[in-house]
N, C-alpha and C positions, 0 to 999 in steps of 0.2 A: 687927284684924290677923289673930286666926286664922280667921273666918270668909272675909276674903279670900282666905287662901291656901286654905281647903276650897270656895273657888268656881272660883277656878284650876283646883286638882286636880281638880274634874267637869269644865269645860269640859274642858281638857288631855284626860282619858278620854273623854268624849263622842267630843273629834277621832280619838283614835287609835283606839276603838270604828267609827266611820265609818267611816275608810281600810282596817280592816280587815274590815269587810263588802263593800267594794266588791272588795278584791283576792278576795277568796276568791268572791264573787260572778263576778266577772270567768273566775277560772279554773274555776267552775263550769259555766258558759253555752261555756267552750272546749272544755272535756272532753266536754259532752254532744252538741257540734255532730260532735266525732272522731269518735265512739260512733254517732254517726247515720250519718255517711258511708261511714263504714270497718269497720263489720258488719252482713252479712248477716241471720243468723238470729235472729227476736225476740226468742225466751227470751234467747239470751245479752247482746242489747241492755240489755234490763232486768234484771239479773242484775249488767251493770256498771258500766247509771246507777245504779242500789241501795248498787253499792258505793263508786261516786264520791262519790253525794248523803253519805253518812253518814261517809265519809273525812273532806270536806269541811268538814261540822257539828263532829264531833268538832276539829281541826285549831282551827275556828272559836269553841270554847269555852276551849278551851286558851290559846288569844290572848285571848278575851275576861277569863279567870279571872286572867290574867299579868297585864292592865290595870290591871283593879279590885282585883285583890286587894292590891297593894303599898300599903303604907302602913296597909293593915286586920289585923294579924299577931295582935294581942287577938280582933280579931274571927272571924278564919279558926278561932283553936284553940277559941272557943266553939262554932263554929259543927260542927266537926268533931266533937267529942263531940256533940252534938244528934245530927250525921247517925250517930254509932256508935248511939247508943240509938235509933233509927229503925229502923237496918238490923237489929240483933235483932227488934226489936216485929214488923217489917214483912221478914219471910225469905222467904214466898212469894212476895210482889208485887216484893221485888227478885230472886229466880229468873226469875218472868217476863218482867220487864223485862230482863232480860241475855238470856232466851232468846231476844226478839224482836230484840235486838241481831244474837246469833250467827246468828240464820235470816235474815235480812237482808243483814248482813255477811259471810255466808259463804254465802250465795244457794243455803240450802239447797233451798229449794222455794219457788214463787210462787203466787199463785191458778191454778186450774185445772189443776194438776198433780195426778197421781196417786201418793200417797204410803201409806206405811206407818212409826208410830210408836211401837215397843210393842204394846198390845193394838191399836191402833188404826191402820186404814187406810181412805181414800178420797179422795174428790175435796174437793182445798183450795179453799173455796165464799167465805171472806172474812179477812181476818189484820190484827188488833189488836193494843195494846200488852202486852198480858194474854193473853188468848187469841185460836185462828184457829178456824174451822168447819170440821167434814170432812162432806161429804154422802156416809155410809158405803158402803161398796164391797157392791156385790151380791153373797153366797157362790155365784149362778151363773153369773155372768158378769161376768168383768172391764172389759167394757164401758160395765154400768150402775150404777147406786145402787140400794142398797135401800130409800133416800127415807128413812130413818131421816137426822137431821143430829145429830154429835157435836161439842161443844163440850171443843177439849182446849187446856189450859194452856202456853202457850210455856217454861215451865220445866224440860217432858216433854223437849227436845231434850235438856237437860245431862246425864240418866241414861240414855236409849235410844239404840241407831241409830234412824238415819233413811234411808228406802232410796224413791229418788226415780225412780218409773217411767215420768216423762213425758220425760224428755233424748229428742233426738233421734238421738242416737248411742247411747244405749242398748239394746242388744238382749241378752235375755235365755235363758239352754236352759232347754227344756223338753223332759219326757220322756214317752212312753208305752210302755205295756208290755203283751207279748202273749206268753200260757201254748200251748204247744202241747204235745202227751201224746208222750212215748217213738219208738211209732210213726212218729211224722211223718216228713219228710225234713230234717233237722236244717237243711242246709247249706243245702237249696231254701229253706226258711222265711225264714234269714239275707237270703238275697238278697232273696226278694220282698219283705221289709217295709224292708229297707234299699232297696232300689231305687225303692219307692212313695215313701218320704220324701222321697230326694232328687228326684224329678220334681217333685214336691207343691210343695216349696220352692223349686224352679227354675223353674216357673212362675209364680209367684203373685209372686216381685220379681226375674223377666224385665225386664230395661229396668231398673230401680230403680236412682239414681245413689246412692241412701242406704247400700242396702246391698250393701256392695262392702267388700274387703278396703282402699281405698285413703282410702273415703267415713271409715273408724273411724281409720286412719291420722293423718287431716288434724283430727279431734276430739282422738283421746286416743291416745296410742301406745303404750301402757303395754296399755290393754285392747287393741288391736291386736291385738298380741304373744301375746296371752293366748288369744285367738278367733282360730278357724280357716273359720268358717261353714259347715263340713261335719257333715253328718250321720253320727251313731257309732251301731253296735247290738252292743251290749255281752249276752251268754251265761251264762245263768245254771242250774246246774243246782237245781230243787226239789224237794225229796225232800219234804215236807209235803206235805198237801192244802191247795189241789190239787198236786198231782205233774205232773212236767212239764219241760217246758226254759223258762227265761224268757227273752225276749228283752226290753231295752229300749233302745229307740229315744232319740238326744235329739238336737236341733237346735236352731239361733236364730231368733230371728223379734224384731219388735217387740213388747212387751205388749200395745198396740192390736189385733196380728193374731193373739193365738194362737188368741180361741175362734173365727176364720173358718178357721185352720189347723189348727185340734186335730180340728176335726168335721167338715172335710175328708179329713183323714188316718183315721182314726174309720170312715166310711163306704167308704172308698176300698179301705182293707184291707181290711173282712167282703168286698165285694163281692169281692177279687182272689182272697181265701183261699177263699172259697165257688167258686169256678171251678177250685179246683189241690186235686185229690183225695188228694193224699199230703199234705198238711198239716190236721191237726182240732187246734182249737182247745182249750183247756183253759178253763172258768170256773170263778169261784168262788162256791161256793153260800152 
């Protein structure tokens, strides 16, 4: 008699086990068909199968747990002390497991993006359930790696930001800054390097439908709001050595473009200042 009805009850869950891999399968294969037709830009494709696929699972264990576990209530509350005295023994491996949850499920970065996490930043090279690989960022150029590869722990999200510089709406200021002595002509100076900036930037994403005040608009409205894509040259008087007025410059650019803009701008100016004889430079020795 009671082995009968303990062969019912697995058939019975085996059935509803079934049906529910199929529904959840079904609306799985629906969402990612949406997903494919109805967005554009890769990253955020894969950003919302990510977040589909793991909606999905989770959902998918929840039913599966509700199934099987009714009728096992001895069993659940053994099994629950096991998993307490697990999660003490084992704190790091479940940090990193919830980490890889959260960067996942909240699509904080994907391979090949350029991140920064705590001490550590560069190119996301591969990502595990434990750990992801960073092929560390070059200190000269944010274009390359320094071929050095760090292996850091998905648990690192729970205590650090995380600052993701590969979005394609992301554009970020940066500044430079030019000393000139007393002498100079204060206000000539303002202009030229304010006026070389904004050409420099005005040329180089001429055309560009990315960056546009309307391109940050249609991403995120909030930075919108926040950015103006104009260039600022901001007045410093320095009484230290060196002594001088400072000027510094700051505009947006993508991360991708600044060291093509930085040593653009870099070269552009010595060349314009070296031509305007009432502006001398100040360095620092």
């Amino acid at each position: 008699m009671f082995s009968q009805l303990f062969m019912n009850t697995i058939i019975s869950n085996f059935a509803h086990t079934g049906i529910a891999v199929a529904i959840v399968t079904l609306f799985y294969f629906l969402g990612a068909h949406l997903i494919k037709h109805h967005l554009s830009e890769e990253q955020n494709k894969s950003r919302l199968h990510a977040r589909l696929y793991y909606t999905l699972l989770i959902l998918l264990s929840i039913i599966l747990t509700k199934i099987w576990v009714q009728g096992f209530s001895q069993i659940l509350t053994i099994l629950s002390l096991v998993s307490a005295a697990l999660v003490i023994a084992n704190k790091e491996f479940i940090m990193n497991v919830v980490g890889w949850f959260i960067i996942n499920w909240r699509s904080l970065f994907s391979e090949k993006d350029f991140v920064q996490i705590g001490p550590h930043s560069g190119y996301v090279y591969e990502m595990g359930w434990l750990y992801f690989k960073l092929f560390e960022g070059s200190p000269v150029s944010g274009q390359r790696s320094s071929g050095k590869m760090i292996k850091v722990p998905n648990g690192l999200v729970l205590h650090h930001s995380v600052t993701n510089f590969s979005f394609s709406s992301n554009v970020v200021e940066y500044q430079q800054h030019w000393i000139v002595n007393y002498e100079s002509d204060i206000p000539l100076a303002k202009e030229l390097i304010g006026n070389t900036a904004k050409t420099i930037i005005h040329d180089y994403y001429k055309g560009s439908k990315l960056f546009t005040s309307e391109s940050l608009k249609k991403k995120n409205k909030l930075l919108a709001s926040l950015i103006d894509l104009k260039v600022h040259v901001k007045t410093t008087l320095i009484q230290s050595k060196p002594s001088g007025v400072k000027f510094s410059v700051s505009y947006y650019c993508f991360p991708k473009d600044y060291d093509t803009l930085n040593n653009l701008l870099t070269e552009t100016l010595i060349a314009n200042i070296k031509n305007t004889p009432q502006i001398t430079l100040v360095f620092e020795v």
